[in-house]
Backbone as CSV, one residue per row, in Angstrom:
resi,resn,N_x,N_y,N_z,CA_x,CA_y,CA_z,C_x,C_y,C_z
1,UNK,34.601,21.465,3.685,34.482,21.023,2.296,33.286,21.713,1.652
2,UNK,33.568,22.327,0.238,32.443,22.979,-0.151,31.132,22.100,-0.712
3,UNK,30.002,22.366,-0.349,28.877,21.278,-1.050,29.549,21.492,-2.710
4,UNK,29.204,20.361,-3.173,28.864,20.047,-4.718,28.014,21.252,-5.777
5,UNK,27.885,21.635,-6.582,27.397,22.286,-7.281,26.044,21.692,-8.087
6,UNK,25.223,22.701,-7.504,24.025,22.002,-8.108,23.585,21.817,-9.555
7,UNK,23.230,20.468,-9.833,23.315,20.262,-11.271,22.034,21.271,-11.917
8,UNK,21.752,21.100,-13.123,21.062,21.811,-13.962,19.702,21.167,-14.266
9,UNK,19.722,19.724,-13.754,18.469,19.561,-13.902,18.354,18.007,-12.472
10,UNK,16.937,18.053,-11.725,16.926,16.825,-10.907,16.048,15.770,-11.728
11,UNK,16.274,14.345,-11.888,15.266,13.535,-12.645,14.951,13.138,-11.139
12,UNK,13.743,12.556,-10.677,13.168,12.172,-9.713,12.316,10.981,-10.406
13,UNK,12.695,9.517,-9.892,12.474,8.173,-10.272,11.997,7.448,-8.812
14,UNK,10.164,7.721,-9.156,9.828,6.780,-8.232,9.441,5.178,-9.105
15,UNK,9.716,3.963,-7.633,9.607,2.491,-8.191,8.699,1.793,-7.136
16,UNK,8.404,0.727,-7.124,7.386,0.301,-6.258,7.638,-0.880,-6.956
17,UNK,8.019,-2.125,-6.711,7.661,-3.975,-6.610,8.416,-4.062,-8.445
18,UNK,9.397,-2.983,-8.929,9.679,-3.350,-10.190,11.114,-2.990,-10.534
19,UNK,11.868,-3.577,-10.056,13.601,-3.703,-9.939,14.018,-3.675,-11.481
20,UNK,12.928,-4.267,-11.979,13.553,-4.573,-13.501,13.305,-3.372,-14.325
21,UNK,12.062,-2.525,-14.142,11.743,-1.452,-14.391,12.133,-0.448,-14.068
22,UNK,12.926,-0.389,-13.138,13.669,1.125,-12.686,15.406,0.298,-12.925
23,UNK,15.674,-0.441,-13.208,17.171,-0.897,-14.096,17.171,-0.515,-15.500
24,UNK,16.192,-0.377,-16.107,15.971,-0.002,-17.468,15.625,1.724,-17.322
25,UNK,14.937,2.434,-16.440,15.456,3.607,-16.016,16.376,4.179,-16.127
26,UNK,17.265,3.601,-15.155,18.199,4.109,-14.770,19.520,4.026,-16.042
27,UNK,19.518,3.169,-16.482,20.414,2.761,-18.040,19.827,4.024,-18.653
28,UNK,18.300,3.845,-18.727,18.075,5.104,-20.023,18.952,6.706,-19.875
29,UNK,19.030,6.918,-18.305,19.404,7.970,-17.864,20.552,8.169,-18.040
30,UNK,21.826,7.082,-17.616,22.758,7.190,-17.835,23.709,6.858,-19.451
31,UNK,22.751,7.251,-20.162,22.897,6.964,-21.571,22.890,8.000,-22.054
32,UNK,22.280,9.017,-21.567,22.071,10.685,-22.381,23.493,11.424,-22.633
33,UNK,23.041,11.941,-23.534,24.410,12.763,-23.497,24.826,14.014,-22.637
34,UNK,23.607,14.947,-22.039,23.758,15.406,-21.362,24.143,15.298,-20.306
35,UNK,24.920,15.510,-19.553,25.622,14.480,-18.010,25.020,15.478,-16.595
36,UNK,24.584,17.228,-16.889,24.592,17.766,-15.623,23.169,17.777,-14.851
37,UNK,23.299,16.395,-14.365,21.517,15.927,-14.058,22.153,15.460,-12.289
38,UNK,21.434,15.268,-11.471,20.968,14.119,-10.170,19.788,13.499,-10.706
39,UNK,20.281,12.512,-9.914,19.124,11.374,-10.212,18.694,10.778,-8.698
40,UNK,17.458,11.388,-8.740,16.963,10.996,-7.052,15.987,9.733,-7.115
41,UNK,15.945,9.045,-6.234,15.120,7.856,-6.333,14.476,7.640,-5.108
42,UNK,13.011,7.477,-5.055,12.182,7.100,-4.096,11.786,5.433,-4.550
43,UNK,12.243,4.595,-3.629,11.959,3.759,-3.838,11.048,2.366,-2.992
44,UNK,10.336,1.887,-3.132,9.317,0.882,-2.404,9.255,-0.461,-2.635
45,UNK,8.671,-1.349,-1.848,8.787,-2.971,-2.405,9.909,-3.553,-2.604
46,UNK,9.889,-4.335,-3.781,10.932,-4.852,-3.950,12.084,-3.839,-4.778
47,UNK,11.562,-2.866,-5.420,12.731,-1.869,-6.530,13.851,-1.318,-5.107
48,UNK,13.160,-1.518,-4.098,14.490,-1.499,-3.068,15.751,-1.902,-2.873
49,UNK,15.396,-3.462,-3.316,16.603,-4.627,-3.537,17.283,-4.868,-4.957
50,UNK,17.261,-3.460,-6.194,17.554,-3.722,-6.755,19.128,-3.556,-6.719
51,UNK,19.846,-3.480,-7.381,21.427,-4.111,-7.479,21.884,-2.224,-8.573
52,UNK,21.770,-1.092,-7.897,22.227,-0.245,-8.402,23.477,0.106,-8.993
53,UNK,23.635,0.891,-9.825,24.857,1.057,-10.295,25.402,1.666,-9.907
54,UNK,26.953,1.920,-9.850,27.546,2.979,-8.945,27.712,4.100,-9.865
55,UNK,27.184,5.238,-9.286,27.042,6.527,-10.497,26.836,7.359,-8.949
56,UNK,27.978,8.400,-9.051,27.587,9.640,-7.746,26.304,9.848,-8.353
57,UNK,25.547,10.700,-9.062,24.523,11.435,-9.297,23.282,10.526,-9.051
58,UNK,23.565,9.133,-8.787,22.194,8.831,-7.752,22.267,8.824,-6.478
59,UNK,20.937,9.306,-6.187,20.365,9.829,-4.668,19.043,8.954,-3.981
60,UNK,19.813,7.891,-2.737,18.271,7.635,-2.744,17.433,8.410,-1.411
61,UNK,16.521,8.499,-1.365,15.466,9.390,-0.709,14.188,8.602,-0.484
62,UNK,14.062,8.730,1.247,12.860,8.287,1.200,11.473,9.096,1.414
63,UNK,10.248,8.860,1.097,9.045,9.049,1.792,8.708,9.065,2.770
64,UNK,8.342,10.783,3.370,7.678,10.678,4.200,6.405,9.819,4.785
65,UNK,5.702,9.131,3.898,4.216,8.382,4.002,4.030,7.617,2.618
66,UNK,3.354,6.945,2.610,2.998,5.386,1.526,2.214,6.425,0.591
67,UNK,2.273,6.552,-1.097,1.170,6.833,-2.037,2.500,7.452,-2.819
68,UNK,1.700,7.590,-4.001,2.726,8.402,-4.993,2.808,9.816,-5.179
69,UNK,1.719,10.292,-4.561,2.372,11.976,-4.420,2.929,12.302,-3.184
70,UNK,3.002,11.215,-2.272,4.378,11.323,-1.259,5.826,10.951,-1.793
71,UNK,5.461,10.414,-2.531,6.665,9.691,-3.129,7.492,10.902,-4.191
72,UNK,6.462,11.187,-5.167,6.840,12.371,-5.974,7.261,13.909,-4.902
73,UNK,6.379,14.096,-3.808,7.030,15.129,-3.073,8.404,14.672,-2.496
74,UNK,8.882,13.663,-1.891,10.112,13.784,-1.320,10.851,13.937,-2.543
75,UNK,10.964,13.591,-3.769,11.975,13.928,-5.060,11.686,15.320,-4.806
76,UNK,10.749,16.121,-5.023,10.674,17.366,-5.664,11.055,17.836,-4.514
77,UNK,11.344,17.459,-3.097,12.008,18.139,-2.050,13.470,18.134,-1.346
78,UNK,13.860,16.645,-2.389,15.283,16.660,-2.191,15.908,17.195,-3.657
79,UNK,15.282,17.571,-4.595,15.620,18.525,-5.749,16.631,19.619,-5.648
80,UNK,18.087,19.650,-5.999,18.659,20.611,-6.398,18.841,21.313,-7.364
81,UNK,18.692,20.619,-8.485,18.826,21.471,-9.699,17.671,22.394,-10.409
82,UNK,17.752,22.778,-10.964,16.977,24.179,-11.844,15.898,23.803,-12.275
83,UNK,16.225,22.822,-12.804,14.703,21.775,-13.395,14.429,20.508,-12.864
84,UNK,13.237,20.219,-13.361,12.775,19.040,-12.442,12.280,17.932,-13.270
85,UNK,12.464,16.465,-13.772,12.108,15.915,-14.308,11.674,14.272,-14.222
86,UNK,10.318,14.352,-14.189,9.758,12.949,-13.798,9.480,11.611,-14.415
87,UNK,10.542,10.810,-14.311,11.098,9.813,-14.827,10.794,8.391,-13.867
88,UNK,9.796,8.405,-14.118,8.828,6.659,-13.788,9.400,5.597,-13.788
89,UNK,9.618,4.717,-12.435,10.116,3.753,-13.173,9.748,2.832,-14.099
90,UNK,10.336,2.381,-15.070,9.895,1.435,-16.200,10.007,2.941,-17.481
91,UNK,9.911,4.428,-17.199,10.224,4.946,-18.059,11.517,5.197,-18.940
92,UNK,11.672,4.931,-20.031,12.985,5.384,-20.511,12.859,6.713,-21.369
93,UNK,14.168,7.461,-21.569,14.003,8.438,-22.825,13.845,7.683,-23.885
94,UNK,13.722,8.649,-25.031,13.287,7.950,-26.377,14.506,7.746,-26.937
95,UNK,15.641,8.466,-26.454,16.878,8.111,-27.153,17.723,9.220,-26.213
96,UNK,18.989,9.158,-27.192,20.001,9.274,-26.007,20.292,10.659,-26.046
97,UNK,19.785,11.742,-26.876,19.682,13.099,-26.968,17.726,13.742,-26.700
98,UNK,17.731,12.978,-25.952,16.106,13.620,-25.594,16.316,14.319,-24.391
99,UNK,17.269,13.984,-23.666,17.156,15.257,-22.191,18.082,16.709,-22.149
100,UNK,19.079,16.371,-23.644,19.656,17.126,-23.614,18.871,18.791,-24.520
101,UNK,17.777,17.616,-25.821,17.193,18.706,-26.166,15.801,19.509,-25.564
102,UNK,15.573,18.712,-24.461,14.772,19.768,-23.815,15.273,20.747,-23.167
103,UNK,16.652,20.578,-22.445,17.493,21.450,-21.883,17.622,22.948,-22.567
104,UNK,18.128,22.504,-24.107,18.600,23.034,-25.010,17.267,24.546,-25.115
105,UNK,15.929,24.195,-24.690,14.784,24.787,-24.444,14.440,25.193,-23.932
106,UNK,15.136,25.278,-22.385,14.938,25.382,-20.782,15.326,27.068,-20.676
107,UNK,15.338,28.126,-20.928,15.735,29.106,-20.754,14.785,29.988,-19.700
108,UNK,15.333,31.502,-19.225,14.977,32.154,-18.336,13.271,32.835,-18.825
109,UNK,13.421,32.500,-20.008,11.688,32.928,-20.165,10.651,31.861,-20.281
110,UNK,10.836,30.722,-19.854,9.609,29.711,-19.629,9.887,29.159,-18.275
111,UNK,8.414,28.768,-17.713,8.405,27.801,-16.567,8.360,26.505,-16.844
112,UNK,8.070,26.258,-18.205,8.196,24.372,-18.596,8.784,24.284,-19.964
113,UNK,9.230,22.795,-19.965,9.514,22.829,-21.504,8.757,21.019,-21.610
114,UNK,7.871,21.472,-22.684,6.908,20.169,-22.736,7.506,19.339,-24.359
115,UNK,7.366,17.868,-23.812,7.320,17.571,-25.502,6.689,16.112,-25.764
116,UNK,6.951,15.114,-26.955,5.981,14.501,-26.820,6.507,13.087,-25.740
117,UNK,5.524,12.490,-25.636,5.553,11.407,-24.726,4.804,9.789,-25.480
118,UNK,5.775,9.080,-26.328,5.206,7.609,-26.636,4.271,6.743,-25.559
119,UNK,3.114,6.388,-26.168,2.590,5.631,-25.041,2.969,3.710,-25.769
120,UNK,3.442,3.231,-24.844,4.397,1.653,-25.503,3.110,0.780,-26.164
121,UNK,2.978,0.400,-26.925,2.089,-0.828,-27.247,0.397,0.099,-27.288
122,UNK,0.432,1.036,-27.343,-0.684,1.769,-27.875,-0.357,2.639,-28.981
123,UNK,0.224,3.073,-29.311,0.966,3.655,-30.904,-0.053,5.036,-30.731
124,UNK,0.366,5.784,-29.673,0.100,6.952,-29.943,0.803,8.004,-28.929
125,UNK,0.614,9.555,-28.662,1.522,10.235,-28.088,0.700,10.966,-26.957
126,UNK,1.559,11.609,-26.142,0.783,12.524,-25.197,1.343,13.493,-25.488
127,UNK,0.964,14.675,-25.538,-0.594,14.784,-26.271,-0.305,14.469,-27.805
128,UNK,-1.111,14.978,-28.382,-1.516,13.789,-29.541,-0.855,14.834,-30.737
129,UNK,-1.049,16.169,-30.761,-0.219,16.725,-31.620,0.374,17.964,-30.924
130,UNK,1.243,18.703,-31.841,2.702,19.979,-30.610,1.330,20.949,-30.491
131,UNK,1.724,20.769,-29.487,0.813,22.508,-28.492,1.518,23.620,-29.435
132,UNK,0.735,24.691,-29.138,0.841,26.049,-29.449,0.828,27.015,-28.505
133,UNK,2.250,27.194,-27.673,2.406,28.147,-26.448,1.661,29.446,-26.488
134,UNK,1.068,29.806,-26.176,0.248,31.384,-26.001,-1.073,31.188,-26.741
135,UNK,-1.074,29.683,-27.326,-2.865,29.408,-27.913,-3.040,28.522,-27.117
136,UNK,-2.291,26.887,-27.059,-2.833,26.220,-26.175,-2.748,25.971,-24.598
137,UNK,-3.528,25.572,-24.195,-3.583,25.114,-22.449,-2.282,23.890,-22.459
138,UNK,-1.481,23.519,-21.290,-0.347,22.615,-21.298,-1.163,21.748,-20.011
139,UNK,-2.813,21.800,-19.422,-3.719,21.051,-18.805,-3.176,19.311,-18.940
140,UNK,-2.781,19.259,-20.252,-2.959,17.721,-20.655,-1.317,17.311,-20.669
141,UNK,-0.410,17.567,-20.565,0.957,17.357,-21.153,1.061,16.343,-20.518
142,UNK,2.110,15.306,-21.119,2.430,14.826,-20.223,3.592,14.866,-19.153
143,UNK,3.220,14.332,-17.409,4.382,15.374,-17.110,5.630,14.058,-17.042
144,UNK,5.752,12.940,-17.644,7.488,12.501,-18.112,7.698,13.569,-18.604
145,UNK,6.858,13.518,-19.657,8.025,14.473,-20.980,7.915,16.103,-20.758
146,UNK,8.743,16.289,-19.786,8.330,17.624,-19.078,9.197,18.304,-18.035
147,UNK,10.171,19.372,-18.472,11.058,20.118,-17.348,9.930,21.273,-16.453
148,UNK,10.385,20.713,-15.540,9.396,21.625,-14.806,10.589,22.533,-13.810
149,UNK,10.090,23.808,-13.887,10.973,24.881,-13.039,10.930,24.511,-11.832
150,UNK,11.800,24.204,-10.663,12.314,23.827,-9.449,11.100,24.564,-8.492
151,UNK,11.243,26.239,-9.003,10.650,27.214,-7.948,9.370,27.312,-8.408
152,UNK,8.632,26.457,-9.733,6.628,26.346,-9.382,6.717,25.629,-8.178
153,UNK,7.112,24.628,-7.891,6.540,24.149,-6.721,6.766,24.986,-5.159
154,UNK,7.806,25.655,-4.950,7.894,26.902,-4.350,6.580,27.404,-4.438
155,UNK,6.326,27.851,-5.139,5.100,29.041,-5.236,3.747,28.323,-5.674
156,UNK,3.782,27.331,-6.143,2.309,26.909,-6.308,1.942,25.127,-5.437
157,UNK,3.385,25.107,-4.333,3.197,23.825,-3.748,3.189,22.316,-4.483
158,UNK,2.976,21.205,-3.427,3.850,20.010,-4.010,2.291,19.083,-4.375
159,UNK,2.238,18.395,-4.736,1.404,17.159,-5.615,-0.010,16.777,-3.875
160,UNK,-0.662,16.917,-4.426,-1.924,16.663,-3.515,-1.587,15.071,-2.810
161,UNK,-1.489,15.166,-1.687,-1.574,13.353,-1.055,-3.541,13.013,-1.365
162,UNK,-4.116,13.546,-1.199,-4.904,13.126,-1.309,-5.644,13.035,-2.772
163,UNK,-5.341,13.116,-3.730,-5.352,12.602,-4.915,-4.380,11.448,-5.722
164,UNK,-5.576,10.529,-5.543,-5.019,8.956,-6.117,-4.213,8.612,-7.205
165,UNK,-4.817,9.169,-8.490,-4.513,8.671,-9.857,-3.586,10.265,-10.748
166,UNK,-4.852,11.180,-10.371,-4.487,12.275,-11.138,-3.647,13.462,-10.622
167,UNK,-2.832,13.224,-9.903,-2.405,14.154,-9.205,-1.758,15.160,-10.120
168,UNK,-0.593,14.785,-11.130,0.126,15.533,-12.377,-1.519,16.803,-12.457
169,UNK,-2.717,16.244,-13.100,-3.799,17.229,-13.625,-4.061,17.872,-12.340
170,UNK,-4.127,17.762,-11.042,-4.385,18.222,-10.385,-3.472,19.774,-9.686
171,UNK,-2.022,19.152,-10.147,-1.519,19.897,-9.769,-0.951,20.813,-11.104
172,UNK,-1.029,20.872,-12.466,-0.984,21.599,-13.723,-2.399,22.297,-13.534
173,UNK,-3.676,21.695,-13.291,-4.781,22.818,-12.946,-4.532,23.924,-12.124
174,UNK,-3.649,23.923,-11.224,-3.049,25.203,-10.126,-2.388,25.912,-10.312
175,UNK,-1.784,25.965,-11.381,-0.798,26.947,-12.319,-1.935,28.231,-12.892
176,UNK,-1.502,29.161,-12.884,-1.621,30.165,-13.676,-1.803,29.467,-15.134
177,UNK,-2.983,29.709,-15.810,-3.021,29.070,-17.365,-2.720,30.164,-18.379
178,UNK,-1.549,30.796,-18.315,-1.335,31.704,-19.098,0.178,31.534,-18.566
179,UNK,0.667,30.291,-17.945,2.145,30.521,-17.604,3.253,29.909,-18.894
180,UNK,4.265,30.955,-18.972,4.695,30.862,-20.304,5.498,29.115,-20.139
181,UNK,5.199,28.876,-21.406,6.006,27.070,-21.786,6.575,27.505,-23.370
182,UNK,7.716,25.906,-22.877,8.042,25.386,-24.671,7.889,24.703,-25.126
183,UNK,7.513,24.369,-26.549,6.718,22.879,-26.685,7.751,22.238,-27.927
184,UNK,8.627,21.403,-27.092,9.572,20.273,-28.630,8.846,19.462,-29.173
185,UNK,8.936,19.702,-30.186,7.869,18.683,-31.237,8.874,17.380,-31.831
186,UNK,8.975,17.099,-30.637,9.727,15.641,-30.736,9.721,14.757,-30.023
187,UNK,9.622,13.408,-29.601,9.551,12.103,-28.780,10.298,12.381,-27.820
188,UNK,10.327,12.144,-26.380,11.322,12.427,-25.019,11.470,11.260,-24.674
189,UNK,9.941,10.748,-24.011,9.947,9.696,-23.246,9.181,8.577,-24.197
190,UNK,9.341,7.023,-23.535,9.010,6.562,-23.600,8.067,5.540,-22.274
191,UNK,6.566,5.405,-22.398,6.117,4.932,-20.602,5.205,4.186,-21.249
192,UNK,5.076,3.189,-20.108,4.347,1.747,-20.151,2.918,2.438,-19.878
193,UNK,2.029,1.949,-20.355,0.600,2.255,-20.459,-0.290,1.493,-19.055
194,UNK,0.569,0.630,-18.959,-0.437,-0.139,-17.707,-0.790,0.936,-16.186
195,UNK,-0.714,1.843,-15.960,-1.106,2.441,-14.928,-2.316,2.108,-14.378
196,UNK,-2.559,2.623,-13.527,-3.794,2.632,-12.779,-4.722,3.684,-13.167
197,UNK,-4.139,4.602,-14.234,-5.202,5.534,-15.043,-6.255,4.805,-15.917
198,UNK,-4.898,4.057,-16.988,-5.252,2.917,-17.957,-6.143,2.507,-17.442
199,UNK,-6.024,1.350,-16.511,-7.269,0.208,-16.050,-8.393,0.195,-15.196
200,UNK,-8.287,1.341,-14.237,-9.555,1.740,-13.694,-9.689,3.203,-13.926
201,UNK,-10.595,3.205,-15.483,-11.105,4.085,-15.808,-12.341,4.890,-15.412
202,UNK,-13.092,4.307,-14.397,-14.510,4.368,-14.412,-13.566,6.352,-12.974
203,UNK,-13.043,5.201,-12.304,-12.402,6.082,-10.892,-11.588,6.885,-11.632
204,UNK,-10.288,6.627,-12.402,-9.276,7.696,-12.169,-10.554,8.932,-13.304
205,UNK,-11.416,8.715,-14.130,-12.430,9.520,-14.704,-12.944,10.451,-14.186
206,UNK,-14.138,9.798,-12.795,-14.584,11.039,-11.845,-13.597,11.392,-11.177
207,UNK,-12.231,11.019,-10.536,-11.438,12.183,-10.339,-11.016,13.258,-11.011
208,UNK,-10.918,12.752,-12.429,-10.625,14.151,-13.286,-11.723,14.828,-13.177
209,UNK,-13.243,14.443,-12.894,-14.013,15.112,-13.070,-14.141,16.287,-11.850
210,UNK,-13.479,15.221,-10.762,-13.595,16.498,-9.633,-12.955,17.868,-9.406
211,UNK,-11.397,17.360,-10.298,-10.596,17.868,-10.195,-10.594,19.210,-11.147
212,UNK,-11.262,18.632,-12.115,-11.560,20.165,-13.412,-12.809,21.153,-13.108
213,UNK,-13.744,20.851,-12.192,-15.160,20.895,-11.337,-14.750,22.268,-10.067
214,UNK,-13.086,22.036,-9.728,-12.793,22.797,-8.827,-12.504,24.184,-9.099
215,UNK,-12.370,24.173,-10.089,-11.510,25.557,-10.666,-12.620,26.084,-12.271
216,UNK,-13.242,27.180,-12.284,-13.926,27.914,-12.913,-13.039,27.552,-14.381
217,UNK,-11.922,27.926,-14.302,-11.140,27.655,-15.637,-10.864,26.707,-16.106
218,UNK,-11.264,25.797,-15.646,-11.584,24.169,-16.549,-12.886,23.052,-15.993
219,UNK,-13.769,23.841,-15.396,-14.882,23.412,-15.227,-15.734,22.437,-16.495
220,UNK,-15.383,23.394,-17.732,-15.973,23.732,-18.823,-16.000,22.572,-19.647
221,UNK,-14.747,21.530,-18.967,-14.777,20.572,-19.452,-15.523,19.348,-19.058
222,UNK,-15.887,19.476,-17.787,-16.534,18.184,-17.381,-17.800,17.927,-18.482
223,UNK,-18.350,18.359,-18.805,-19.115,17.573,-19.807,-18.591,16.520,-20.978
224,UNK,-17.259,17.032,-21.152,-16.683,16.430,-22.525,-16.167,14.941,-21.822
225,UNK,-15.901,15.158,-20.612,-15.231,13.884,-19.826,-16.511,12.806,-19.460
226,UNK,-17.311,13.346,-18.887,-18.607,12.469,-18.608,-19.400,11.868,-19.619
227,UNK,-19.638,12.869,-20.783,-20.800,12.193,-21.874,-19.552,11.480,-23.025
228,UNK,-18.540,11.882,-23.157,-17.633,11.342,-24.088,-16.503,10.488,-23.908
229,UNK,-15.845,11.168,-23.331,-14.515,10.166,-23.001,-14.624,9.193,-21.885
230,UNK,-15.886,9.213,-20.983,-15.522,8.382,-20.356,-16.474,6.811,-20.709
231,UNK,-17.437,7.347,-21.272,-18.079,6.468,-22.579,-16.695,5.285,-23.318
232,UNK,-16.166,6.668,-23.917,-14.700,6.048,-24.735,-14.327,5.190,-24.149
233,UNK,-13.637,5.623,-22.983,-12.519,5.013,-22.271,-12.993,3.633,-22.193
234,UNK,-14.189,3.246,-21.268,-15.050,2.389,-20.887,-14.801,1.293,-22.296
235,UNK,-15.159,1.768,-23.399,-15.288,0.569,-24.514,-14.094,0.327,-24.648
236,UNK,-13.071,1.227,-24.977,-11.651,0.977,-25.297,-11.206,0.052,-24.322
237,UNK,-11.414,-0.080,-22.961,-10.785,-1.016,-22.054,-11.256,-2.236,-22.284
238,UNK,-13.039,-2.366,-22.342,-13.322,-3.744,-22.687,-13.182,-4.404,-24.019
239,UNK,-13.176,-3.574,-25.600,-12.369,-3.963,-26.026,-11.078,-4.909,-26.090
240,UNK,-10.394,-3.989,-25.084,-8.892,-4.438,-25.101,-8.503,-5.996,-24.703
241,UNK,-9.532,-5.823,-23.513,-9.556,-6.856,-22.564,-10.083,-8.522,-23.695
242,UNK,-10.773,-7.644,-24.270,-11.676,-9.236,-25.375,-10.392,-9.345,-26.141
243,UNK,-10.089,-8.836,-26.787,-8.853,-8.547,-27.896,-7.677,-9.145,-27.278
244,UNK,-7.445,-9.249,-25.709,-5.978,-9.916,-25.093,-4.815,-9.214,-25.229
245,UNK,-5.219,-7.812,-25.663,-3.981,-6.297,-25.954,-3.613,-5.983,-24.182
């Protein structure tokens, strides 16, 4: 029997203790209009016992080892298709033509196609306005809203286990910063803000700091992270916290 034909793009949906959050996933996914996707799922806790739908194009896959860039490597290693796209659980698209128009973008002269990313109940975007391919750095994108070419990770390897929070920056710092992208200046995803970036700011902070510290070509920033944003961050959380947001 001949294998299946590999689809055109893999979404890779890791879950951990949130059944209800990767059911609303998985709906978002199977709502697009585009249909030539797999949908691989690493799953933990309780999103184990959730009550899946029957759809061939999900795949479940497990982890080699406990953390989320084990989790994100077994997707990006049971990946068949051309592109690669990281779909959180609790993430949805923004609507039901958002995977088809990044596709629509995906061609033989870029390694990514970036676009924007809603953050829920904070009313703002990642990043904050459309990049400018061949002016700006794609350092910050976010990687939901983000086809990533199958064969970077081939050639520039899979998500650091030993990075906690920031692994996405850790592993977009290892790219060539002159590698060609496309940038849709339109809403993709939609993702819950509560991470572990969000709330322990003080940590997932000096990791970025270590992480931009490593590489000459974004060194440049640790000052802006230490005397400014992480100042920011710091008030914005306790803020939030007084406020009951």
């Amino acid at each position: 029997m001949n294998a299946p034909a590999a689809p055109t793009v893999s979404i890779v949906t890791i879950s951990k203790d949130d059944p209800e959050g990767l059911l609303r996933s998985l709906a978002s996914a199977r709502a697009q209009q585009f249909a030539d996707y797999e949908h691989l799922l690493v799953l933990a806790g309780r999103s184990r016992d959730a009550a899946l739908p029957a759809d061939p194009r999900l795949r479940r896959v497990d982890a080699a080892a406990p953390g989320i860039s084990q989790a994100l490597n077994a997707g990006v290693q049971a990946a068949r298709g051309t592109w690669v796209q990281f779909l959180n659980g609790g993430d949805t698209y923004a609507d039901a033509g958002s995977l088809g128009a990044m596709v629509e973008r995906a061609d033989a002269r870029v390694a990514m196609v970036c676009a924007f990313a809603r953050v829920l109940q904070r009313d703002f975007t990642i990043p904050r306005r459309a990049l400018r391919p061949g002016r700006d750095g794609f350092l910050y994108i976010s990687h939901q809203a983000t086809l990533f070419r199958r064969a970077l990770f081939d050639a520039h390897g899979l998500f650091e286990p030993g990075v906690r929070i920031h692994m996405d920056l850790e592993w977009l710092a290892r790219l060539p910063q002159d590698l060609p992208y496309a940038f849709l200046a339109r809403e993709t995803i939609h993702f819950d803000p509560h991470g572990v970036s969000a709330t322990q700011v003080v940590e997932a902070s000096m990791e970025e700091v270590r992480i931009l510290w490593r590489r000459p070509a974004t060194r440049a920033r640790v000052p802006l992270v230490l005397l400014l944003l992480l100042p920011f961050r710091v008030l914005r959380r306790e803020l939030r916290k007084w406020s009951g947001s």
